[in-house]
C-alpha positions as CSV (number, residue, x, y, z in Angstrom):
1,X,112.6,74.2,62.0
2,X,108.8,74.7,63.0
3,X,108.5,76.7,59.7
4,X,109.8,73.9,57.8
5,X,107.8,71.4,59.5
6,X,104.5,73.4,58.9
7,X,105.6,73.4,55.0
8,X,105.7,70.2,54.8
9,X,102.6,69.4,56.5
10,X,101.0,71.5,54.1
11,X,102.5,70.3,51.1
12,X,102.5,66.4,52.4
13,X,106.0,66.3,52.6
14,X,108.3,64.4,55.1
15,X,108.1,66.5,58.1
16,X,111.7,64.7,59.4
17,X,113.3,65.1,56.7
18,X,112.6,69.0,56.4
19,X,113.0,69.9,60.2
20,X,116.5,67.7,59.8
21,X,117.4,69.3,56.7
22,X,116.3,73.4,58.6
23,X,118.5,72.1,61.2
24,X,121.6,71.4,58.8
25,X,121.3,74.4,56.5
26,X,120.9,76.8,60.0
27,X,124.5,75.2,61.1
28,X,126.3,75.8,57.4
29,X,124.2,79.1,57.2
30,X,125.4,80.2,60.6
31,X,128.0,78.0,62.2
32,X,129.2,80.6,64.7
33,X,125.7,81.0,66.1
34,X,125.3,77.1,65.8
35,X,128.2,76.8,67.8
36,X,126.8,79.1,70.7
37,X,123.3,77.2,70.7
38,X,125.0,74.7,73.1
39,X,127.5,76.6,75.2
40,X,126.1,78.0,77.8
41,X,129.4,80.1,78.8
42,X,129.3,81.6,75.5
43,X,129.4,85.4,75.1
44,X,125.4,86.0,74.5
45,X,124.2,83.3,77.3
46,X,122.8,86.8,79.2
47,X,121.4,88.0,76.2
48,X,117.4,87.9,76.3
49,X,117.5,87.1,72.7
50,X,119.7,84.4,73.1
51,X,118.1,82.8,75.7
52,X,114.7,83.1,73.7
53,X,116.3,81.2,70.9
54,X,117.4,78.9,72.8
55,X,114.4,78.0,75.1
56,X,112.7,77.7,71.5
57,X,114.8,75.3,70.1
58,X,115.1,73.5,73.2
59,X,111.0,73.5,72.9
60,X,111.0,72.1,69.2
61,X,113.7,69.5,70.0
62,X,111.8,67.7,73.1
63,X,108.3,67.8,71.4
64,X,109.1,64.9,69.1
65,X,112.1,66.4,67.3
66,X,110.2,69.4,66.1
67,X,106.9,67.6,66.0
68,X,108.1,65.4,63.5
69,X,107.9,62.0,65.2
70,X,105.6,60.8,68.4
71,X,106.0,62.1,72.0
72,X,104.8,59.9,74.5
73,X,106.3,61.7,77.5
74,X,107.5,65.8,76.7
75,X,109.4,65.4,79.4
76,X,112.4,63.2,78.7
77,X,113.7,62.1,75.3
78,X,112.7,58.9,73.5
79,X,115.2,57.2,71.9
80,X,113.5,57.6,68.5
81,X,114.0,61.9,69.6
82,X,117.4,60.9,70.5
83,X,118.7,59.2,67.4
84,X,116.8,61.9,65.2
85,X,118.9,64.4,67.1
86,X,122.0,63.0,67.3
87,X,122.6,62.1,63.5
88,X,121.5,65.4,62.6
89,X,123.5,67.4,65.0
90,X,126.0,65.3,64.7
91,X,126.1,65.8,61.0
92,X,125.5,69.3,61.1
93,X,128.6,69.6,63.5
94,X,130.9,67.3,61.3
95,X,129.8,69.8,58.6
96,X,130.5,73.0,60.4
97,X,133.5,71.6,62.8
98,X,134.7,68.4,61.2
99,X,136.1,66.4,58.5
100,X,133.4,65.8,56.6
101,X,132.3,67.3,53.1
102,X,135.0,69.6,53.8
103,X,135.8,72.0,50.8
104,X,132.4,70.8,49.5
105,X,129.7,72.9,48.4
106,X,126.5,73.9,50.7
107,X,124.4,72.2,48.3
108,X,126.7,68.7,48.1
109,X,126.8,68.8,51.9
110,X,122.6,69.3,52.1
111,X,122.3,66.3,49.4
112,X,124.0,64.3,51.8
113,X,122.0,65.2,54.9
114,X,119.0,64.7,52.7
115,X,120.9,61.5,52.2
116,X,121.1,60.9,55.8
117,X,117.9,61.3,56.8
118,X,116.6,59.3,54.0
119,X,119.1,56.2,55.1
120,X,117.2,57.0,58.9
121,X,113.5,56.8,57.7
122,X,112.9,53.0,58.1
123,X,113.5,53.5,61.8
124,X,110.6,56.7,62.0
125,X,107.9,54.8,59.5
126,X,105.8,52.2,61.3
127,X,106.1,48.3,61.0
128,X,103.4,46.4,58.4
């Protein structure tokens, strides 16, 4: 995600849409390890690798959704952070656990998270 967001700073892309769109392709990419991101209990939540990954993403997530939107207060999540995170978890789990796109291929099922997140900007892009 933070390598994603840094490309698209640099190209002057939408920094949302490509941290949303990391966190998607990470899930179909590696839906076992997606799956263990938020399980404590699971079998590596003692591994120091693990717990590294997960303090990072944990990091990236509260600091505006990967940088991506503003931060008032690092501490708790906004509800901007929390709608950015719940559609594209929730997405990314639909994908990897669910009913959605299933059969479909990786790059129908990014087409429609790039979809989704397109459908979300109005609520990210400031008021004229």
């Amino acid at each position: 995600m933070g390598t994603a967001r840094v490309r698209a700073e640099q190209t002057g892309g939408d920094t949302l849409r490509a941290v949303g769109l990391a966190y998607v392709e990470f899930a179909i990419d590696r839906p076992a390890f997606f799956r263990a991101m938020w399980h404590r209990e699971a079998i590596y939540s003692n591994d120091p690798e693990y717990v590294a990954a997960a303090n990072r993403l944990s990091q990236h997530l509260m600091g505006g959704f990967a940088d991506t939107i503003a931060d008032e207060n690092p501490d708790s999540f906004s509800p901007q952070e929390l709608l950015a995170w719940s559609a594209v978890h929730g997405l990314a789990s639909l994908f990897v656990d669910g009913p959605v796109a299933k059969g479909e291929s990786k790059d129908r099922k990014m087409k429609q998270a790039a979809e989704m997140l397109e459908a979300m900007g109005p609520v990210f892009r400031p008021r004229r």
